[in-house]
C-alpha positions in Angstrom: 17.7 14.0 16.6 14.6 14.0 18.4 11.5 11.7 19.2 7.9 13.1 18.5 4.9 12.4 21.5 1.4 13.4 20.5 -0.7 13.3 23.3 -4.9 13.2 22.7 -3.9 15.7 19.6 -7.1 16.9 17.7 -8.3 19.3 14.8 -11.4 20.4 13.8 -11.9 22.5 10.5 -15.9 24.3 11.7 -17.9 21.3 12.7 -15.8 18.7 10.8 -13.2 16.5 13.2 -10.3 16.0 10.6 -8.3 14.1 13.2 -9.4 12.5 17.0 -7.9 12.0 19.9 -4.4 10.7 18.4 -1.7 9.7 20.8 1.7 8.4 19.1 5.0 7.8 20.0 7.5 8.0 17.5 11.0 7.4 18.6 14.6 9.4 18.3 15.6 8.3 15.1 12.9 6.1 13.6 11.2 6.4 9.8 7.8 6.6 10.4 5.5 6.5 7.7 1.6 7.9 7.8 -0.7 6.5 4.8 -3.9 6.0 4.4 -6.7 6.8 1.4 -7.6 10.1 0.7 -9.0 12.5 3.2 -8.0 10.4 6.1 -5.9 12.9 7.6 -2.5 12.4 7.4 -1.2 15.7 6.0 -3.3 17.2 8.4 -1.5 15.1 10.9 1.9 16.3 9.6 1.3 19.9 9.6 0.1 19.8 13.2 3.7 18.4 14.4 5.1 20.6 12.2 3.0 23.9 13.8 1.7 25.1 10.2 -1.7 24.1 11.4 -2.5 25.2 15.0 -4.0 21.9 16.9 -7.7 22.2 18.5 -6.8 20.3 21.4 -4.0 18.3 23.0 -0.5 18.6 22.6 2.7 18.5 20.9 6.4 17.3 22.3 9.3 17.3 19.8 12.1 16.1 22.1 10.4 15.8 24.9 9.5 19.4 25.1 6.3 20.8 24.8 5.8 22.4 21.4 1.9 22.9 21.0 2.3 26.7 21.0 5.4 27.1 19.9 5.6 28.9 15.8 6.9 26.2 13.1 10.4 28.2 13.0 10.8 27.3 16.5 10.3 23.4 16.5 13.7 22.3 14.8 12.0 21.0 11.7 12.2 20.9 8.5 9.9 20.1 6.1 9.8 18.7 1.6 6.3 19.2 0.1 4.9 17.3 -2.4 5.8 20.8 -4.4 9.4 21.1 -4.5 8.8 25.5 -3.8 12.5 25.8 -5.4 13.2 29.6 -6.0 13.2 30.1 -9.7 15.7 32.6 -9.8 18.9 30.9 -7.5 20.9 28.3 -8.6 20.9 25.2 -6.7 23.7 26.0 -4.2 21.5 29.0 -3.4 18.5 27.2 -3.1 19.8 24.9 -1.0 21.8 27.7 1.4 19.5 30.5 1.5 18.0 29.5 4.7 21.7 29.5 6.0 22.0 33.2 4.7 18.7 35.0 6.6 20.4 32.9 9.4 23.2 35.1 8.5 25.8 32.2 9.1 29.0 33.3 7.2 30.0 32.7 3.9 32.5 29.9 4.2 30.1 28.2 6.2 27.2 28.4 4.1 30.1 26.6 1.2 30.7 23.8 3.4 27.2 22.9 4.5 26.2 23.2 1.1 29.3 21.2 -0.4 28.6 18.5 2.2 25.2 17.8 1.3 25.4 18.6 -2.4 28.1 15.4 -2.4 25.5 13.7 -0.1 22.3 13.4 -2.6 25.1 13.3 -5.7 23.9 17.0 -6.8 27.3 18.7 -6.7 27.8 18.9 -10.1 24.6 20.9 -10.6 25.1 23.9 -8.0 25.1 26.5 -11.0 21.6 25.5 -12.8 18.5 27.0 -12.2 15.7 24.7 -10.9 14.2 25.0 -14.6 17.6 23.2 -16.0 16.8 20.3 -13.8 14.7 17.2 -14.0 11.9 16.1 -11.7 14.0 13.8 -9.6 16.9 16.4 -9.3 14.3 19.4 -8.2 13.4 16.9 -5.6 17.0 15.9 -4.5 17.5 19.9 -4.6 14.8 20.4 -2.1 15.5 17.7 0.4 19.2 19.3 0.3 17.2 22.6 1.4 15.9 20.8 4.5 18.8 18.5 5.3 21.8 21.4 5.1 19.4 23.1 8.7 20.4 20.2 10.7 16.8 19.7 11.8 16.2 17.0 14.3 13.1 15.9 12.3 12.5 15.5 8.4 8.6 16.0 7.5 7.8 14.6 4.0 4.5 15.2 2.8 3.9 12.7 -0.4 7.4 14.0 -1.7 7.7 11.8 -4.6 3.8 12.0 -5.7 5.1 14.1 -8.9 7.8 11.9 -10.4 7.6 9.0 -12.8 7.8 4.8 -11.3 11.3 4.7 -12.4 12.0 8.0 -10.9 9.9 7.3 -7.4 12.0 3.8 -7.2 15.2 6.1 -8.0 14.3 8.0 -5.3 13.1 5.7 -2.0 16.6 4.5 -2.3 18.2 7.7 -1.8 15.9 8.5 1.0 16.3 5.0 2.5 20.1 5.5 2.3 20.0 9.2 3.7 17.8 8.0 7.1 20.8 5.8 7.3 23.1 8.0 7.0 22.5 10.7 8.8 19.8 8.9 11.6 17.2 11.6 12.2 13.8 11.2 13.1 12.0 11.1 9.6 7.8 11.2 9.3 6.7 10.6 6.2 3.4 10.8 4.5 2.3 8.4 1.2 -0.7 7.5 -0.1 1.9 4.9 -2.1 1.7 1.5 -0.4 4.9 0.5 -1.7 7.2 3.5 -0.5 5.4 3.0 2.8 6.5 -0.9 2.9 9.7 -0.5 1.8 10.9 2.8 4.1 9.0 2.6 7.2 10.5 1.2 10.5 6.7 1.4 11.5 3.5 2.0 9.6 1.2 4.4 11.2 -2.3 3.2 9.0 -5.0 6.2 9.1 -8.6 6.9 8.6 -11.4 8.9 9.1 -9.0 11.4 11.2 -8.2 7.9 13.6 -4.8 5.8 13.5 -6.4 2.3 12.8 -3.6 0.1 13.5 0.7 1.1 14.1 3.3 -1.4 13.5 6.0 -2.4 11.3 5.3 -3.6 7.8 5.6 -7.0 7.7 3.8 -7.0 10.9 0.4 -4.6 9.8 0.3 -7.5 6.3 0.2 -10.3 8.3 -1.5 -9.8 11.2 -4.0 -7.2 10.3 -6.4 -5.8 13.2 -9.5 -5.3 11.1 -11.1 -5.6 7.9 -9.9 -2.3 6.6 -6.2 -2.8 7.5 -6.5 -5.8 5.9 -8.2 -4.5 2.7 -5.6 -1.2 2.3 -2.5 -3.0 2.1 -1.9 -4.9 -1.0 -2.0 -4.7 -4.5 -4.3 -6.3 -5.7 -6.3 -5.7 -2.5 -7.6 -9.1 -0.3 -10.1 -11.0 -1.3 -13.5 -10.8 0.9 -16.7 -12.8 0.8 -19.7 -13.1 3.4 -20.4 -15.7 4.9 -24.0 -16.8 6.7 -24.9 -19.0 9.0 -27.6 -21.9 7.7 -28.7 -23.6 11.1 -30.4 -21.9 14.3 -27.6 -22.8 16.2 -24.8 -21.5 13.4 -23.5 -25.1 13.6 -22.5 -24.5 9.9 -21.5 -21.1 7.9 -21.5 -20.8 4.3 -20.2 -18.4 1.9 -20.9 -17.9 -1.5 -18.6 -19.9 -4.1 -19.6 -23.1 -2.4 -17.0 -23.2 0.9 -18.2 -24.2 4.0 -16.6 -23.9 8.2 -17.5 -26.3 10.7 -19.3 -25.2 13.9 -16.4 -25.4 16.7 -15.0 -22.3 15.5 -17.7 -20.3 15.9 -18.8 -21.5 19.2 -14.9 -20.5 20.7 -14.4 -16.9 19.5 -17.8 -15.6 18.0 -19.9 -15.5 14.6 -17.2 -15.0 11.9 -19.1 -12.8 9.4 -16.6 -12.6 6.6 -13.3 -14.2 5.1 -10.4 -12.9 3.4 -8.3 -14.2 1.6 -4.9 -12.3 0.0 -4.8 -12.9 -4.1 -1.2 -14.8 -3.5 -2.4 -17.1 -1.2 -4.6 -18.4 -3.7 -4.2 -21.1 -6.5 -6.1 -21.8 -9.6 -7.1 -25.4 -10.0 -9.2 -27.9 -11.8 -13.4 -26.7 -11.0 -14.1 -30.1 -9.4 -11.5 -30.1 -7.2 -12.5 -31.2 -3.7 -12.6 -28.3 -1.1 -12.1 -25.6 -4.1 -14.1 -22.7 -4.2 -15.9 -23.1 -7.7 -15.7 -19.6 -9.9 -15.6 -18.9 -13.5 -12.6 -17.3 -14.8 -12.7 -13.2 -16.6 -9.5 -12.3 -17.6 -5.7 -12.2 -16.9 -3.2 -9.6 -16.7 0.4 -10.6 -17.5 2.6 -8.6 -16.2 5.7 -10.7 -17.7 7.5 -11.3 -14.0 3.9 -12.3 -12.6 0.0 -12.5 -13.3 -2.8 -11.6 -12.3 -6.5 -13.8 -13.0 -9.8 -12.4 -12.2 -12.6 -15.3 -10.8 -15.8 -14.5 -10.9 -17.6 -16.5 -8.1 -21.0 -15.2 -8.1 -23.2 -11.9 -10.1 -21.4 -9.6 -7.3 -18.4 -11.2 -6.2 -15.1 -10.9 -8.3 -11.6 -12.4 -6.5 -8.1 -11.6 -7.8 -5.3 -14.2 -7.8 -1.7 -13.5 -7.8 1.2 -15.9 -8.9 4.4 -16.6 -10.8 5.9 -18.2 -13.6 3.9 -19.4 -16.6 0.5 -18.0 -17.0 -2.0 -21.5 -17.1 -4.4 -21.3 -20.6 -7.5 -20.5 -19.3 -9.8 -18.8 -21.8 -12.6 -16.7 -20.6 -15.6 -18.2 -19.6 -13.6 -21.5 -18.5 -14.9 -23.0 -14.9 -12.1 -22.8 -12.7 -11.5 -23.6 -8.7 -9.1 -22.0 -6.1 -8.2 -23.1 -3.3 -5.7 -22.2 -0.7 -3.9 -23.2 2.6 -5.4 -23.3 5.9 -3.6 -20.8 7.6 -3.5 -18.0 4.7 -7.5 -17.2 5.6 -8.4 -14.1 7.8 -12.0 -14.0 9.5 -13.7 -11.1 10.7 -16.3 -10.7 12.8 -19.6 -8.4 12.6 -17.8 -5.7 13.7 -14.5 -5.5 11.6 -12.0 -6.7 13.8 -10.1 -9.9 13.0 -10.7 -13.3 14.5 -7.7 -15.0 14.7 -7.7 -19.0 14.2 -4.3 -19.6 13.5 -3.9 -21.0 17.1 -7.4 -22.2 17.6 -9.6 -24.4 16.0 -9.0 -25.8 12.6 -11.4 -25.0 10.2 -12.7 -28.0 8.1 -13.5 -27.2 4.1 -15.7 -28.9 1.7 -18.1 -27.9 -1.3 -21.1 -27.0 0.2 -24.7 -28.8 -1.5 
């Protein structure tokens, strides 16, 4: 096991910065998970710690040694692709040794190894097929037996499960989660899937643009987001925003649109808010008159059997989601409807993206606006 120290790492593809100025700290032992929409840079980010891509400045440690320089085949890592790059030709217990034979590590060896993981990801009983004999999620058992019979003291997964079916992805984290457990090495692990990074991460390294936005643990990045885009990325269906304006000189008032209203004090204490948010569970459907209810005319629903999901229309532009369980209400479309929602399930932001936090400040006050 190692830990993995990226120090003011960069990469530049011509005149295009891919990734800036990252520093991380990922610790001996920890599942780290990099995710982020497309293009943001996290494979890129992978295959500089890995040494497949050559960095443009800063460095690389990998056990507290400096790696920067040092070829991929040197660093003690081993790497699953979103690809499973099995060898058509060898059966599985070939597939999974043959590293261990240009190593030229003898024969009995190479058994045991193989043996010993094979029992681990519950592939024993297929060490004779050929990769074509195999199903999607065996391939990808097959080749994270290829990496794990090295030894490495880091596991790189770039989007390994991206190619398999929901049942089959689900299948899958649980195997993964249950092998970082078993065998405790350092894991980094790249997803554009929020719920594989949710579920496996000890921390959530949250990309874009080439930057790392926010790093925490799950539970901490949903709840406590740091700006507007953290905020926005994770969940499904993604928070609710809306803008909000302020309708005296001295912003002793700001409205939004839906007909919600914050009193001044606020404003005065931390700065302008200059949106909301609002996460679709957090929200409740109730009568349109209802005092302190945003007012919105319900679209459509989508039930999903274990939950549902409404869509509110609150102005021409402005569409919000709400999440909930049990018994779907009968609401047809084009019904006037209202949500409301607790006071300490809304986010603010300010002008600039970051989040305003009121949960130990000022209350806000709510009412219909005229």
């Amino acid at each position: 096991m190692a830990s993995v120290s990226l120090k003011n790492v960069s990469k530049t593809f011509g005149t295009y910065d891919v990734i800036r100025s990252i520093d991380l700290e990922i610790e001996d032992g920890e599942f780290v998970v990099f995710v982020g929409p497309s293009g943001c840079g996290k494979s890129t980010l992978l295959r500089l710690i890995a040494g497949l891509v050559p960095v443009s400045g800063g460095d690389v440690f990998i056990g507290g040694d400096q790696v920067t320089d040092v070829p991929a085949s040197k660093r003690g890592l081993a790497f699953v692709f979103q690809s499973y790059a099995l060898y058509p030709h060898m059966n599985v217990a070939r597939n999974i040794g043959f590293a261990l034979e240009t190593a030229r590590l003898g024969k009995d060896e190479i058994r045991r190894r193989v043996a010993r993981v094979a029992d681990m990801l519950k592939i024993g009983h297929l060490l004779e097929r050929r990769p074509r004999q195999l199903s999607g999620g065996q391939r990808q058992r097959v080749a994270i037996g290829r990496a794990l019979v090295g030894q490495p003291e880091v596991f790189l997964f770039d989007e390994p499960l991206s190619n398999l079916d929901a049942d089959l992805r689900m299948e899958m984290r649980f195997e993964i989660a249950k092998l970082h457990a078993d065998v405790k090495t350092t894991m980094i692990y790249v997803t554009h899937d929020q719920t594989e990074a949710m579920t496996l991460a000890d921390r959530i390294v949250i990309l874009n643009h080439g930057q790392i936005e926010q790093v925490g643990r799950p539970r901490e990045l949903y709840d406590r987001p740091e700006n507007r885009f953290v905020a926005g990325f994770l969940g499904s269906p993604r928070m609710n925003f809306a803008p909000l304006e302020a309708t005296a000189p001295a912003a002793t008032v700001l409205r939004g649109a839906g007909g919600f209203a914050y009193a001044a004090e606020y404003v005065a204490a931390e700065g302008r808010p200059a949106e909301i948010g609002l996460r679709p569970e957090a929200l409740k459907l109730v009568g349109a008159e209802t005092k302190g209810a945003i007012r919105g005319t319900f679209e459509r629903m989508e039930d999903l059997g274990y939950e549902y999901v409404c869509y509110v229309r609150l102005t021409e532009t402005l569409v919000w989601t709400v999440r909930s369980t049990g018994s779907p209400p009968q609401i047809a479309p084009g019904d006037p409807v209202g949500l409301s929602w607790q006071p300490e399930s809304l986010y603010l932001f300010g002008e600039d993206g970051r989040r305003i936090d009121h949960r130990a400040s000022v209350s806000l006050a709510l009412g219909a606006s005229s």
